[in-house]
N, C-alpha and C positions, 0 to 999 in steps of 0.2 A: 612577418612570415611565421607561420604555427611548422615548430618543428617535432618530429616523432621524436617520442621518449619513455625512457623506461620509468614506469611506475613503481613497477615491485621485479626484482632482479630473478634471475630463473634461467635453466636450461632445458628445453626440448623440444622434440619433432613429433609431427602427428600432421593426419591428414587436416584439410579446413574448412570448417564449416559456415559457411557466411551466411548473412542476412538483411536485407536492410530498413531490416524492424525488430524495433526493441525490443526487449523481451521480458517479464518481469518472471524471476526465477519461481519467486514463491508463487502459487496458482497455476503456473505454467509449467514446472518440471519439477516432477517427482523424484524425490532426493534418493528412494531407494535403486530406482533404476533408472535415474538420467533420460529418462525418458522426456520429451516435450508433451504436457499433457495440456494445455491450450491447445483447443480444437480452432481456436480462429486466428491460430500464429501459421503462416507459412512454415513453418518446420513443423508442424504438427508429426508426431509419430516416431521423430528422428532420434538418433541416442547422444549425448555430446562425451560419453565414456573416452579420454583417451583424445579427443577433439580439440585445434585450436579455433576458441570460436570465434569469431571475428563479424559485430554489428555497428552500428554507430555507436548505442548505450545502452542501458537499462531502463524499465518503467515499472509502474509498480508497485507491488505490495514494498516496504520498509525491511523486511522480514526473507529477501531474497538473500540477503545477507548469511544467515542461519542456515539457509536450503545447501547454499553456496558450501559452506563449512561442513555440512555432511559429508554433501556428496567426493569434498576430500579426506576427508579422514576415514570414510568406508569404502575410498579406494575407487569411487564412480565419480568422480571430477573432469572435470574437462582439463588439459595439457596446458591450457594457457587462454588468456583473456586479452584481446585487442578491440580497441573501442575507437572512434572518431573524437566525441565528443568530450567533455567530462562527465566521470560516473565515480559516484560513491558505494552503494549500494554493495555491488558486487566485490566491487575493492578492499572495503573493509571487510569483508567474508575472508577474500583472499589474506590480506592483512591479519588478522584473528587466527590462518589456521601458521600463518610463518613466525608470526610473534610468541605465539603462547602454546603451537603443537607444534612447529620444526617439521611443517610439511608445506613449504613454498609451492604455489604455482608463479606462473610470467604474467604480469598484468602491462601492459603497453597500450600509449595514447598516440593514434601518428597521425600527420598530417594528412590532410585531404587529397591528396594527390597520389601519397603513400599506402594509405587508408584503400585507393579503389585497385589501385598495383596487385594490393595483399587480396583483397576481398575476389580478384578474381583470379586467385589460383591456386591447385587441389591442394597444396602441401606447402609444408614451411618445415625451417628449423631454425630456433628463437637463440640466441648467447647471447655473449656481454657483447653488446654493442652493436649488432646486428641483426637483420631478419632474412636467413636467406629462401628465396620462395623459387617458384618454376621457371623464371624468365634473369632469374639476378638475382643481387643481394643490394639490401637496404642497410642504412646507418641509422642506428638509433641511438640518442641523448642517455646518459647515464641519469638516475634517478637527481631531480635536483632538488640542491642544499641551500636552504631559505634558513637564515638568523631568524628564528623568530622575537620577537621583541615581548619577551614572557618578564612576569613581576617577579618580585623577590618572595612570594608567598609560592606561585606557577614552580621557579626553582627549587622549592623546597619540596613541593610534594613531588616534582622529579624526583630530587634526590631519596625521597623515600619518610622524607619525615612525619608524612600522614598512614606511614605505613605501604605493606607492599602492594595492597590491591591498586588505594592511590597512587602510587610509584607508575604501576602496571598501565593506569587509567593515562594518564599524562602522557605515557611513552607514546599511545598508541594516535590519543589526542594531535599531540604533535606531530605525529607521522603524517595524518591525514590532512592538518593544518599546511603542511608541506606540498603535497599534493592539490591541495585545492590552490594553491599559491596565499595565502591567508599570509599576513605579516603579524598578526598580533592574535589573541585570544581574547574574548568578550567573557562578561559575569551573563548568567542565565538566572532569572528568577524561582524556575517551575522546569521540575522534567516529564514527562509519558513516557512512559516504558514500554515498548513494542515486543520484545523478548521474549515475555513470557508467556506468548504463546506455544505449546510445543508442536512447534511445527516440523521435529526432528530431534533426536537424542542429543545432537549438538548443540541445542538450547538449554541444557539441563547441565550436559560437559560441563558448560562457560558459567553458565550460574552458579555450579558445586564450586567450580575452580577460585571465583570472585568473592564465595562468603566462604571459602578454607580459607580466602586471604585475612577474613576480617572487614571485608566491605561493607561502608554506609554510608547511607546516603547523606549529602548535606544541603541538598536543597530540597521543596517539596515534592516528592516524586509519585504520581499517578500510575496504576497501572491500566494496563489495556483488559481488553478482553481474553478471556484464558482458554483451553480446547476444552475443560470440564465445566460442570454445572456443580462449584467447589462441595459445596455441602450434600448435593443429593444421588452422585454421580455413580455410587453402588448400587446404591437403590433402583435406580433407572439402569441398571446390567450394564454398565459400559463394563468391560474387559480389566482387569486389574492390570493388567500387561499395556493398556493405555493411561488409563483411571490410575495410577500410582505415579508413573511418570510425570504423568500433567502438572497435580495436584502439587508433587514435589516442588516443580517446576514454580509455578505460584507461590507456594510457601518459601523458597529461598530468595526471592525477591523481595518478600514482606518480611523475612528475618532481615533483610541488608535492609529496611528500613521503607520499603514503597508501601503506601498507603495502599490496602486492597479494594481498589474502586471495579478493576473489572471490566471496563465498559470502553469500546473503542469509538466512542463518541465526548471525550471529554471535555467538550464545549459546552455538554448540558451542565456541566458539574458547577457548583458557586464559585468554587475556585478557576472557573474561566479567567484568563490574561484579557487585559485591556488592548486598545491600541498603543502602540508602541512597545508595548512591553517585549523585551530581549527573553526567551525561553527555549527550552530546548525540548521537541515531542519527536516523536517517532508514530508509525501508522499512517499510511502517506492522507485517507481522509482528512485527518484530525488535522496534519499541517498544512494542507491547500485551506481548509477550512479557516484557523486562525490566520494564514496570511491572507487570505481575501476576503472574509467577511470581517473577523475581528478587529482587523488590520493591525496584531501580533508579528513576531518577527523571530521565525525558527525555521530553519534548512531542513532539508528532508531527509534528518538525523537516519542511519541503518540501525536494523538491530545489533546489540554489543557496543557500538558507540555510545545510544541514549544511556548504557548506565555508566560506562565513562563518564560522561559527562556528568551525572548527576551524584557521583563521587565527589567532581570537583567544583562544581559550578563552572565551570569553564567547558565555551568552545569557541573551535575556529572562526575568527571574523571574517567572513567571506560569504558570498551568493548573497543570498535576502537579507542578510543581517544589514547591508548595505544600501540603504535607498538608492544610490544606482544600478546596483541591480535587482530593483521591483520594480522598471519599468517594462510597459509593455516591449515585446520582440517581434509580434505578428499582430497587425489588426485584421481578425477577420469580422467580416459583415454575412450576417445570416437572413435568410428571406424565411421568416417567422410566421407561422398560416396563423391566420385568425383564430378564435375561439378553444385557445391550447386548453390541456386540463394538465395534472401533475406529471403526467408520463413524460410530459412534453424538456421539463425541466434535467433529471436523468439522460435522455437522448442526447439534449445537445449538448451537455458534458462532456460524454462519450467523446460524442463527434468531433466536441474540439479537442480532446485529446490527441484525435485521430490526427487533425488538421496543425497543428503542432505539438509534436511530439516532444521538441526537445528546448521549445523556449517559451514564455508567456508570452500569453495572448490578451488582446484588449478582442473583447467582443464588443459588438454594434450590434443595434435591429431590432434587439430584443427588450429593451424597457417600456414595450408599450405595458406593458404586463407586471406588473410586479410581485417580483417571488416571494415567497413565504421564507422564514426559517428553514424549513422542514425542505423545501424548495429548492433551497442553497447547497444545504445538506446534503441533499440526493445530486446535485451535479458535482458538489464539490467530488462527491467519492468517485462517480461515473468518470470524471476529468481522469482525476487519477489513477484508473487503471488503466488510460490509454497512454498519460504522457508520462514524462519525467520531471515537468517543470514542478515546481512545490507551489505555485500559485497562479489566478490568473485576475482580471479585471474584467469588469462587465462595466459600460459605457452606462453613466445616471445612476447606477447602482450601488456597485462595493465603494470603501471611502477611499481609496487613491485611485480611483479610475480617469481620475481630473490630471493625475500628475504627466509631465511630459513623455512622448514615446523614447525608446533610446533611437537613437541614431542612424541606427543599421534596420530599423523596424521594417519590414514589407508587409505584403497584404493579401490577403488570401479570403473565398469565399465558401458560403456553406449554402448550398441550393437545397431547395423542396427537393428535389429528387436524390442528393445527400442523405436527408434525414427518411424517406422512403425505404433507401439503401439500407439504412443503417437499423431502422426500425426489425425491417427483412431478415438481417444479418442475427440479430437480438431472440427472434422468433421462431427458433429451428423444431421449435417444441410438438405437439398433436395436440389435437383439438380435445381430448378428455383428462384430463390434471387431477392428482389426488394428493397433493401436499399445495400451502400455499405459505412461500415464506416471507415473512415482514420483520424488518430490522437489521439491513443489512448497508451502514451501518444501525448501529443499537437505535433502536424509536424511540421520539422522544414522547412525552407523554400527549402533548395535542395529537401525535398520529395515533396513540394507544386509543386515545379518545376518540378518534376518527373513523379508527376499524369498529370500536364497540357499537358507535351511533350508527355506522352503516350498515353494520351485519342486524341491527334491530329493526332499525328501519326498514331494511331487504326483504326481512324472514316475516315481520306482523304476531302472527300469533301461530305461523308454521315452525318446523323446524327444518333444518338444512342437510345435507349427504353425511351421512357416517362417516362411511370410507374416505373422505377429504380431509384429513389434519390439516390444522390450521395453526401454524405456529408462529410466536412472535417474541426475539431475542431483544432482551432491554438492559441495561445500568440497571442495578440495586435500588440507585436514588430513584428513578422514573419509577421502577415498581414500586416503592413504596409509597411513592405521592399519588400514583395507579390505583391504586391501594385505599388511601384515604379519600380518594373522591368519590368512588364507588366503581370506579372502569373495570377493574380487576375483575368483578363482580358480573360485570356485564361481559366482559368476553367470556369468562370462566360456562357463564349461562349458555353461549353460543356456540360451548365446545372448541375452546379455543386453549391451546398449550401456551401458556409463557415460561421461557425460562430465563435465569440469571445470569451474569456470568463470560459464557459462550458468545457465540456470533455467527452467524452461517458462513461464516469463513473460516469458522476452527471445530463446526459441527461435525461432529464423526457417528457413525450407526453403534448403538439402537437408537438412538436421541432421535438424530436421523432415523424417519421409519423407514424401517429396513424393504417391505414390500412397497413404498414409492415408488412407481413407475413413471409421470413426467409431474414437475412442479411448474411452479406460478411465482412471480414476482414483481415489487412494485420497482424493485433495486439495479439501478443499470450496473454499476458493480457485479453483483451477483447473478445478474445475466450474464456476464460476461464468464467468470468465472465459476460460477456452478456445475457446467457439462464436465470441463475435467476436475474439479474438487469430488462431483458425489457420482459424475457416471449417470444422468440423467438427464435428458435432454429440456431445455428450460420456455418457456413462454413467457414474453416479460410485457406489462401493461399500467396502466392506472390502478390507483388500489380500487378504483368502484369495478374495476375490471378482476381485480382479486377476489372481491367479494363476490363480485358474481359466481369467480370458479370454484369460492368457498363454500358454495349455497348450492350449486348445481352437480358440479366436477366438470365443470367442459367451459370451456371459451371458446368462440365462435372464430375462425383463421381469418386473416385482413388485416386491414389498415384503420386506425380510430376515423373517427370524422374528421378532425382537420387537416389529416392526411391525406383527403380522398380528393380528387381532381372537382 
């Protein structure tokens, strides 16, 4: 029997705000004013100021973690956190602001039963040991005390012998090793840094805070992509008032020691992990991506944990690190239209995100077809901004899609009028488009290659709309091999903006042109999240469907072909 417990200890009352969809902080709520800015969450609009919010869990951006820690330390936090399910994400936010700023909120995990009690009533008030709501009062489990089974190296940097950031790393480590019920801690080969995006002043806080201690890294540590364009980002008028924070942001990460890659695709990098390999990344892409295609083995680290970890090589053995927990949780079966093109790939990511939320999925149906790289890539991200699971299996395809389902597995289906829905859902945009963004995440060079040859192909010996920017966010490494092929060249000719760095997930205006009225994209990610990131409404399609809008300004409204009856 799952019984309710306290996660993280706390006192207070506030009205309640329920859900029962996840919500992923980053992309979805704005740290300055609590606001819900996901326009396709059911709370859309609502403020969680002062609010005990109460869903099943989180999904999402890595990085909700950081929003989280804002919005408590400038005093726009929500009262308290209760969840169904298990959730990291937001935990360790919580966690980060009681450990290292002495501003606790309540974080609580109750049972299912407890769980819909609470979810349906206006108000509560959280103490030790208790939840008492509109109709009674509940008992809730004091935080539980797991031995963990740490080495004689683990104890030392407890104790502080690597110094205080390490000291600092380990406590926090531990905490959540506790939490996830973890018995022992694993070595990690390789970490991704998620962090350094500034996605809030509270990224910057925890960075100054972690190299005043002296923190470095001791494994190889990658970074993500950053909210500047590091080297050019004056030059192109971003605001010094963002432009200086960012950059800082960046730079104290690569003083502790993270290699400045940049790129929230770090799968394209040489330094990609094999199968099996034990690592630890953060950016929920990048980690659905190594556990299902590479068939790597990293949990869907939060931001602030990935550089814990990568202080010590060490993190909690628990979820995916565990081959019984990479087995499927849902097999859904999709009814697949014929003659799909790359849009098709994107969608049903989404949609299984949709369709399990909170556990892996084996998908069926779809190997008549076989996806590209580039293919995987783009569902891998689309998965991830609907679910929470850190991985999933696709049936003939990813390499443990063979292995047994767990136990508890059900079965769930994805119909043609599913993916119609969901297309519709995607498509809120107008039919005249003057930005078209590619690389979300970062492109890799076959797609850089793919928009060059398409927009040359499209255009002949015309030229294409002014007024359409056409921009495409890449890795260092892609552009530079971009670069040496001659692609660079050829989009540069098509009027095409690449930049470094950034991601249209941490694009801010003027980068972002500022007179963009609706965009384009090839990214179900960035479908999803784009209307509340930039405030304009989005159309998302095939990239021959970008191209087009990049050459005319207008996309035609509908359904592609193998959507149509």
């Amino acid at each position: 029997m799952v019984q309710s417990q306290t996660i993280l200890s706390g006192q207070v009352s506030g009205p309640l705000i329920a859900t029962d969809e996840a919500l992923s902080f980053w992309g979805g709520v704005d740290p300055t004013t609590a606001q819900i800015i996901d326009i396709h969450h059911p709370l859309h609009g609502v403020c969680l100021t002062g609010a005990i919010l109460v869903m099943p869990t989180s999904r999402g951006s890595c990085t909700g973690s950081g929003v989280l820690l804002e919005m408590i330390l400038n005093g726009r936090g929500p009262g308290a956190l209760i969840f169904r399910e298990s959730e990291d994400v937001l935990t360790l936010g919580a966690l980060i602001a009681a450990e290292m700023f002495e501003t606790p909120i309540p974080v609580l995990r109750l049972s299912p039963d407890a769980y819909e009690t609470i979810a349906a009533s206006s108000s509560a008030i959280i103490g030790p040991g208790f939840v008492k709501h509109d109709t009674g009062t509940l008992a809730v489990s004091p935080p539980e005390i797991i031995e963990l089974e740490l080495t004689d190296e683990d104890e030392a940097m407890l104790a502080g012998l690597g110094g205080m950031a390490v000291s600092q790393s380990m406590r926090i480590i531990c905490r959540m090793a506790a939490q996830q019920g973890a018995k022992r801690l694993v070595d990690v080969t390789q970490a991704h840094i998620d962090g350094c995006i500034y996605a809030s002043p509270a990224n910057l806080t925890f960075a100054d805070r972690m190299a005043d201690m002296g923190a470095k890294v001791r494994i190889p540590t990658t970074m993500n992509a950053i909210s500047v364009d590091h080297s050019n980002w004056r030059a192109q008028g971003v605001p010094a008032t963002f432009g200086d924070p960012a950059a800082r942001l960046a730079d104290a990460y690569v003083t502790m020691g993270c290699q400045p890659t940049f790129t929230c695709s770090p799968y394209l990098l040489d330094t990609a992990p094999q199968r099996g390999d034990s690592i630890a990344w953060a950016e929920s892409n990048a980690v659905i991506f190594a556990n299902t295609v590479l068939g790597a083995r990293t949990a869907k680290h939060p931001d602030f944990l990935d550089l814990c970890i990568a202080l010590t090589g060490r993190a909690p053995e628990s979820g995916v690190y565990l081959s019984i927990h990479r087995r499927a949780q849902r097999v859904i079966d999709i009814e697949m239209p014929d003659n799909v093109d790359d849009a098709f790939w994107p969608l049903i990511g989404y949609l299984a995100g949709k369709t399990s939320p909170d556990r892996i999925p084996l998908l069926r149906g779809i190997n008549k077809v076989r996806p590209s790289r580039d293919d995987m890539k783009a569902l891998c991200a689309a998965f991830g901004t609907t679910s929470a699971a850190p991985m999933l299996h696709i049936e003939g395809i990813t390499p443990e899609s063979d292995e047994p389902l767990a136990e508890n597995a059900d079965h769930s289906v994805v119909s043609r009028a599913e993916l119609v829905q969901a297309w519709t859902q995607l498509n809120s945009g107008p039919r005249e488009i003057d930005l078209v963004a590619i690389g979300s995440p970062h492109a890799s060079l076959q797609e850089c290659r793919n928009l060059a040859q398409g927009l040359k192909a499209r255009l002949g010996t015309s030229s294409r709309r002014p007024d359409v920017s056409v921009i495409v966010t890449a890795g260092q490494k892609v552009i530079e091999d971009a670069k040496a092929d001659g692609t660079i060249a050829l989009l540069k000719d098509a009027g095409v903006l690449i930049y470094p760095d950034l991601c249209w997930c941490s694009i801010s205006e003027p980068v972002f042109p500022s007179k963009a009225r609706a965009l384009m994209t090839n990214s179900g990610k960035y479908a999803h999240y784009g209307p509340g990131l930039s405030g304009r409404p989005v159309r998302f399609g095939s990239l021959s469907q970008c191209i087009e809008a990049a050459v005319t300004g207008h996309i035609e409204p509908g359904l592609p072909t193998w959507l149509q009856d």
